[in-house]
N, C-alpha and C positions, 0 to 999 in steps of 0.2 A: 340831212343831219346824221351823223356817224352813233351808233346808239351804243351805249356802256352797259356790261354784263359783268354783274356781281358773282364771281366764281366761288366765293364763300359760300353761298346758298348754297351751292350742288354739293360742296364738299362738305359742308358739316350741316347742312338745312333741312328739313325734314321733307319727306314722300311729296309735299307738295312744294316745297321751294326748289328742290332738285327738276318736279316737273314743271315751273315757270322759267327756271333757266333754260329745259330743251328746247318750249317754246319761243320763247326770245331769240334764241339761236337760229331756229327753223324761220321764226322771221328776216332774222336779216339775208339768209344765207336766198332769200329770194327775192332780195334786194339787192345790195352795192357789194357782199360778201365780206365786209370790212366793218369790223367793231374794234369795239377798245373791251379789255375783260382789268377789273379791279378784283381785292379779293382772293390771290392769286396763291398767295404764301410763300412768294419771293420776298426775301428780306431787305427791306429800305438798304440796311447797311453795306450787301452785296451786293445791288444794284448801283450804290453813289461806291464800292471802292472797284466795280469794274469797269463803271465809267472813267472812274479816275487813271487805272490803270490804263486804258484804252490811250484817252489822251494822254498819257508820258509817253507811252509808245509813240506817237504819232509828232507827237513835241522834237523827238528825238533829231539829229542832223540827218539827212539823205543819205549818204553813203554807209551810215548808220544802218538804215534801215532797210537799205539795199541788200546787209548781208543775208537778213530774212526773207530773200524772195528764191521762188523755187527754180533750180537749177535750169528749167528748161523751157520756166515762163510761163510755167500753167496757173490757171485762175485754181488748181486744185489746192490747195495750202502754200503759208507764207503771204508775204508783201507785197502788194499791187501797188506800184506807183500809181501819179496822180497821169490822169487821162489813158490809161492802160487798159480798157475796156470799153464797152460801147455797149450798154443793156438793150437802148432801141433797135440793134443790128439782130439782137434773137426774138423778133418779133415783125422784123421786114421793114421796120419807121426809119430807117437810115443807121449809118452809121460813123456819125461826128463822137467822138470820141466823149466820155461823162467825165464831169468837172470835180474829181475825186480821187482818192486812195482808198488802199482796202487793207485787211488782213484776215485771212480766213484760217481754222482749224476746225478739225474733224471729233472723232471717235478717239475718249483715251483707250480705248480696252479693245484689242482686237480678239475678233472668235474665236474659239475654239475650232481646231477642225476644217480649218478657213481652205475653201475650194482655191487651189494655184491659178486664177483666173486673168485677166487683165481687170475684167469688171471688178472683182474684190480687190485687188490689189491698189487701184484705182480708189474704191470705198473705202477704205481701211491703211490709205497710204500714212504714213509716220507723218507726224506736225512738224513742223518746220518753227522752233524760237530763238530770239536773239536771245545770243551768248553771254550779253553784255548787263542782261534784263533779265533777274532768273525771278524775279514774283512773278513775272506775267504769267507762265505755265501755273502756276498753280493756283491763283486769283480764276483765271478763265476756267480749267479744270472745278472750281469748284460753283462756277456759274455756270457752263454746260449739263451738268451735273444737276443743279435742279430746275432749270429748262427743259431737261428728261421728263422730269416726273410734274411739270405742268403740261407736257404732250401729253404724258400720259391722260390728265385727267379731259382733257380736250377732245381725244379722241372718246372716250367712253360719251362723252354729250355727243360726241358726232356721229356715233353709233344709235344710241337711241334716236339721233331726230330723224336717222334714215330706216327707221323700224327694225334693225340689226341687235344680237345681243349685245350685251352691252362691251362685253370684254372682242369682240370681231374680230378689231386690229391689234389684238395682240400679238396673234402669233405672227404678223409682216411686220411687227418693229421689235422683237426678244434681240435683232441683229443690226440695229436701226443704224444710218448711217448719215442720218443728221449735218449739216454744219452749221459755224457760228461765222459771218462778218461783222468785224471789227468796219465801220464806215466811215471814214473824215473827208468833212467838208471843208477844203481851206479857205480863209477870205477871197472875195473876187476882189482884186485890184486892176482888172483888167476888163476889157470887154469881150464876151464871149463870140466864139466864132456863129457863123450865122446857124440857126439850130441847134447850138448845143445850148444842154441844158447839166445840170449838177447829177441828173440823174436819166438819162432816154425816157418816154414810156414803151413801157414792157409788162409783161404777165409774168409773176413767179414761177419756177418749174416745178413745185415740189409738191406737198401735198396741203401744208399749209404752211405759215408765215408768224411766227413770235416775235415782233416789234418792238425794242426800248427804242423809241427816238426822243428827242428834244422836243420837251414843252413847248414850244413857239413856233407861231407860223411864218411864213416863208419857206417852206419848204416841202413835205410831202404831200400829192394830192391824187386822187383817186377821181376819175373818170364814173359820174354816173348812167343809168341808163336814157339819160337826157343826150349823152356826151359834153357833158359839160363836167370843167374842173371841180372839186372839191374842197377846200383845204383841209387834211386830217391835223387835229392838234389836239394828243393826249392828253386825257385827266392826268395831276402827278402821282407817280406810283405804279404808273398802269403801264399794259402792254396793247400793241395794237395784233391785230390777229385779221389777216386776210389769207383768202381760198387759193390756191397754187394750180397751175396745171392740170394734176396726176388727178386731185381730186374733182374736178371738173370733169375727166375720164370716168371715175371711180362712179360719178352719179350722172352720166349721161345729158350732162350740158344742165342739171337741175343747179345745179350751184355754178358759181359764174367764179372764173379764172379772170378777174376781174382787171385792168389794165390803173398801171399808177407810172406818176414821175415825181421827181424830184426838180421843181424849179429853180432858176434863181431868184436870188434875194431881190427886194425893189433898190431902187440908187441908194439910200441913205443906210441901207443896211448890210450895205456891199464886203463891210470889214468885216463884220460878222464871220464867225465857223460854223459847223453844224455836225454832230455825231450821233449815228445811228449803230447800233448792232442788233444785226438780225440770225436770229435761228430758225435756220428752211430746216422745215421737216422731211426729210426721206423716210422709205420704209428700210426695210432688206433691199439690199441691191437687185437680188433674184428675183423678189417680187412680181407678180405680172399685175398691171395694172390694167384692169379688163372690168365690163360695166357688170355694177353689183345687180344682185337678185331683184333689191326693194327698188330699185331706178329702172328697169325695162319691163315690156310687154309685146305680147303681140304687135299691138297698135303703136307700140313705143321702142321699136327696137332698137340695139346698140348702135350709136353712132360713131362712133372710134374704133379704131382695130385696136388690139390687145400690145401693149408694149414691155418690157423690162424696166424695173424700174432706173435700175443702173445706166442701161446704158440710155437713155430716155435722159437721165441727168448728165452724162458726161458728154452727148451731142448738143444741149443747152449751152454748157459752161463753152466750150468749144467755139459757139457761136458769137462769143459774147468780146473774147478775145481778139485786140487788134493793136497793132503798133503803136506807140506812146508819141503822143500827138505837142509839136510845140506849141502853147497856146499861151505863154507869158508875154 
């Protein structure tokens, strides 16, 4: 069972409700890494009008939506047709192409000062929106916006439960380089090819994972340490929040970069859609993600070499990427 964290306690709850939040935390993070957090201080209203927006966008004709895709077919911002990736291919599980579309955006605000890099340039590349659709830019602009500032309060719990001050990670996200996927699930009308699924299983790259999916099951599930499936299906209102890659690095295999897919639906609920948007947390691009003080020891030395975080993300995305699959 997926356990739910009341994020209101930590932010306005007093010295002890703050401290039964860490431990709730610490608890699961040494189980499935995968909670639901309520309590969040995302507003019901811009949650159901960024859903809303999400789907027009996605409602829209194809050629449509075509114009939003990036020039050169990078998973990096813009429009991902449907079967236009393969998430199981960056984790070795094959590579049949996922039963989806996508739309991803970045960072409104680029840095000051910004190093001429590939890496930053990459981090920080301009959004990509249809021309045709000007609320979307500013709907998602004001949902990533405070998606920001529930990482923030995330990390400060993830800070304490790894005996860290509390502010840690502040100065590896002053530059953070975050994104947002926009997910649609179209109905299956069809029968999928052998092994594909709506979504590969795969491990996040980032550092952690901000979840709105659909209330209902049939669809994301998370791999225990049983290895058996799960079905994740959020309280309403909530978010789900699993551990990414980098953070898996960051504490030296103590929190688990846990593995999830996205299935298909049973026969009768074939018509069915399904829409997710997710917010991977990055740090700074520059970042080095390298095992923290409170996670090693003599006895327990680092088990990963030290990476960048940048580019640690952009050989991910990279992987993920593969030719648009006919599978109507």
């Amino acid at each position: 069972m997926i356990p739910s964290i009341d994020l209101g306690l930590f932010i306005k709850g007093s010295a002890r409700d703050r401290r039964n939040v860490v431990d709730g935390v610490s608890q699961v993070m040494g189980e499935t890494g995968f909670f639901f957090v309520t309590g969040h201080g995302v507003a019901t209203n811009l949650i159901e009008k960024t859903r809303r927006t999400a789907l027009d966008f996605f409602s829209k004709p194809l050629a449509e939506k075509l114009l939003s895709s990036h020039p050169s077919g990078s998973l990096n911002r813009g429009y991902t047709p449907y079967a236009g990736e393969s998430n199981a291919n960056s984790s070795g599980r094959g590579s049949v192409a996922d039963m989806r579309e996508g739309f991803i955006f970045g960072p409104f605000d680029t840095p000051q000062d910004l190093p001429e890099s590939d890496m930053s340039l990459y981090a920080y590349e301009p959004n990509i929106w249809p021309t045709e659709f000007n609320e979307m830019a500013a709907v998602m602009e004001e949902y990533y916006r405070h998606l920001a500032e529930l990482n923030k309060t995330l990390l400060s719990i993830f800070a304490n439960v790894l005996g860290l001050e509390t502010s840690f990670f502040e100065q590896m996200f002053d530059r953070h380089s975050s994104t947002v996927r926009l997910l649609h699930y179209p109905p299956q009308t069809s029968k999928p090819a052998d092994g594909q699924l709506r979504c590969g299983a795969h491990t996040d790259f980032g550092i952690h994972t901000i979840l709105l999916a659909d209330n209902a099951p049939t669809g994301l599930q998370v791999c225990d340490n049983t290895e058996r499936w799960i079905d994740v299906v959020p309280p309403p209102n909530s978010f789900v929040i699993n551990i990414g890659d980098m953070m898996k690095m960051w504490t030296n295999d103590r929190w688990a970069s846990t593995l999830h897919r996205v299935r298909n639906p049973i026969e009768d609920e074939c018509i069915k859609s399904r829409l997710s948007i997710a917010f991977f947390t990055y740090p700074n691009p520059d970042a080095i993600i390298k095992c923290l003080p409170t996670c090693c020891s003599p006895e327990n030395p680092p088990r990963h070499p030290s990476v960048v975080a940048g580019e640690y993300r952009r050989t991910k995305i990279n992987a993920i990427t593969t030719e648009t699959l006919d599978v109507s």
